[in-house]
C-alpha positions in Angstrom: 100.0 134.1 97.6 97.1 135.9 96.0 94.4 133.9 95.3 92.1 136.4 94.0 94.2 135.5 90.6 93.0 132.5 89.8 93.2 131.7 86.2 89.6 131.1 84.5 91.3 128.4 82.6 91.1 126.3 85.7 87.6 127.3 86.2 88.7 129.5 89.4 86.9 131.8 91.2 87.6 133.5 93.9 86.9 136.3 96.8 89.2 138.1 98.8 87.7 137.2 102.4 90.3 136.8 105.4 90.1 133.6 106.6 93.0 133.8 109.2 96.2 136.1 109.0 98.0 135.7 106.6 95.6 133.7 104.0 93.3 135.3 101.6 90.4 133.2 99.8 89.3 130.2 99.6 89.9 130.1 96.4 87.7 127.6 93.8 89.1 125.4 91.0 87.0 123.5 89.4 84.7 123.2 91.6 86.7 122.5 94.6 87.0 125.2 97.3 91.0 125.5 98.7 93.0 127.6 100.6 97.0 128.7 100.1 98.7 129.3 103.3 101.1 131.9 101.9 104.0 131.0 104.2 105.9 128.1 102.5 107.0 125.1 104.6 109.7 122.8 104.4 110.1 118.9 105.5 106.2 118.0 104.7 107.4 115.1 102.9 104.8 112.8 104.4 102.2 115.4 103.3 103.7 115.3 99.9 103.3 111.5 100.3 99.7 111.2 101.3 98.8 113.3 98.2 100.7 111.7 95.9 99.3 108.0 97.1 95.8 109.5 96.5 96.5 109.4 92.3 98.4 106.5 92.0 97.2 106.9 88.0 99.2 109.9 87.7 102.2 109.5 90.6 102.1 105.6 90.1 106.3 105.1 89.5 108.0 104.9 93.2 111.5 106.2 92.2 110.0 109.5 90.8 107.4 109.7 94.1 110.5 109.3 96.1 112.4 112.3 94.2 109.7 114.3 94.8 109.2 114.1 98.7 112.7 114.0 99.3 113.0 117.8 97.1 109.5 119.0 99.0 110.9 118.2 102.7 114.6 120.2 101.4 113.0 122.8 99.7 110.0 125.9 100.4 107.0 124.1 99.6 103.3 125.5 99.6 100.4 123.6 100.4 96.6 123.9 99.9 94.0 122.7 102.1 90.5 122.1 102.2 88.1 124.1 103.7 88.5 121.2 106.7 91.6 121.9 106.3 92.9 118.8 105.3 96.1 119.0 102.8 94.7 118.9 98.7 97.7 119.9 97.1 101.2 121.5 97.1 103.3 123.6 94.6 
């Protein structure tokens, strides 16, 4: 994934800096540095989990959390990670 693309709509910025083979960035959306491992991954359900029970506002209804892990640990997922490297998001 390029992240040198990242759409001023979401307030990105971005460079084009190497961080490790593979991943260009990190990438800034609104405020909030991430990287995009381009290789996409599959059974990170618990990931997919973890960042879903941090917005219970937004994911808050368990039968459509549910759907959603079980089609990101069948499926090529992509996650981003902080600058820690800690998991943010996932596509």
């Amino acid at each position: 994934m390029d992240l040198t693309a990242v759409p001023e709509s979401m307030g990105g910025v971005a460079n084009e800096e190497v961080l490790h083979e593979g991943v260009t960035g990190p990438a800034e959306v609104g405020g909030v540095p991430f990287l995009v491992d381009p290789a996409p991954v599959i059974s990170c359900g618990a990931t997919c989990r973890a960042i879903l029970d941090t917005v219970p506002s937004w994911f808050g209804i368990p039968e459509a959390n549910a759907a959603y892990i079980a089609f990101v640990d069948t499926h090529d997922t992509w996650i981003a990670y902080s600058a820690k490297q800690e998991p943010l998001g996932f596509i």
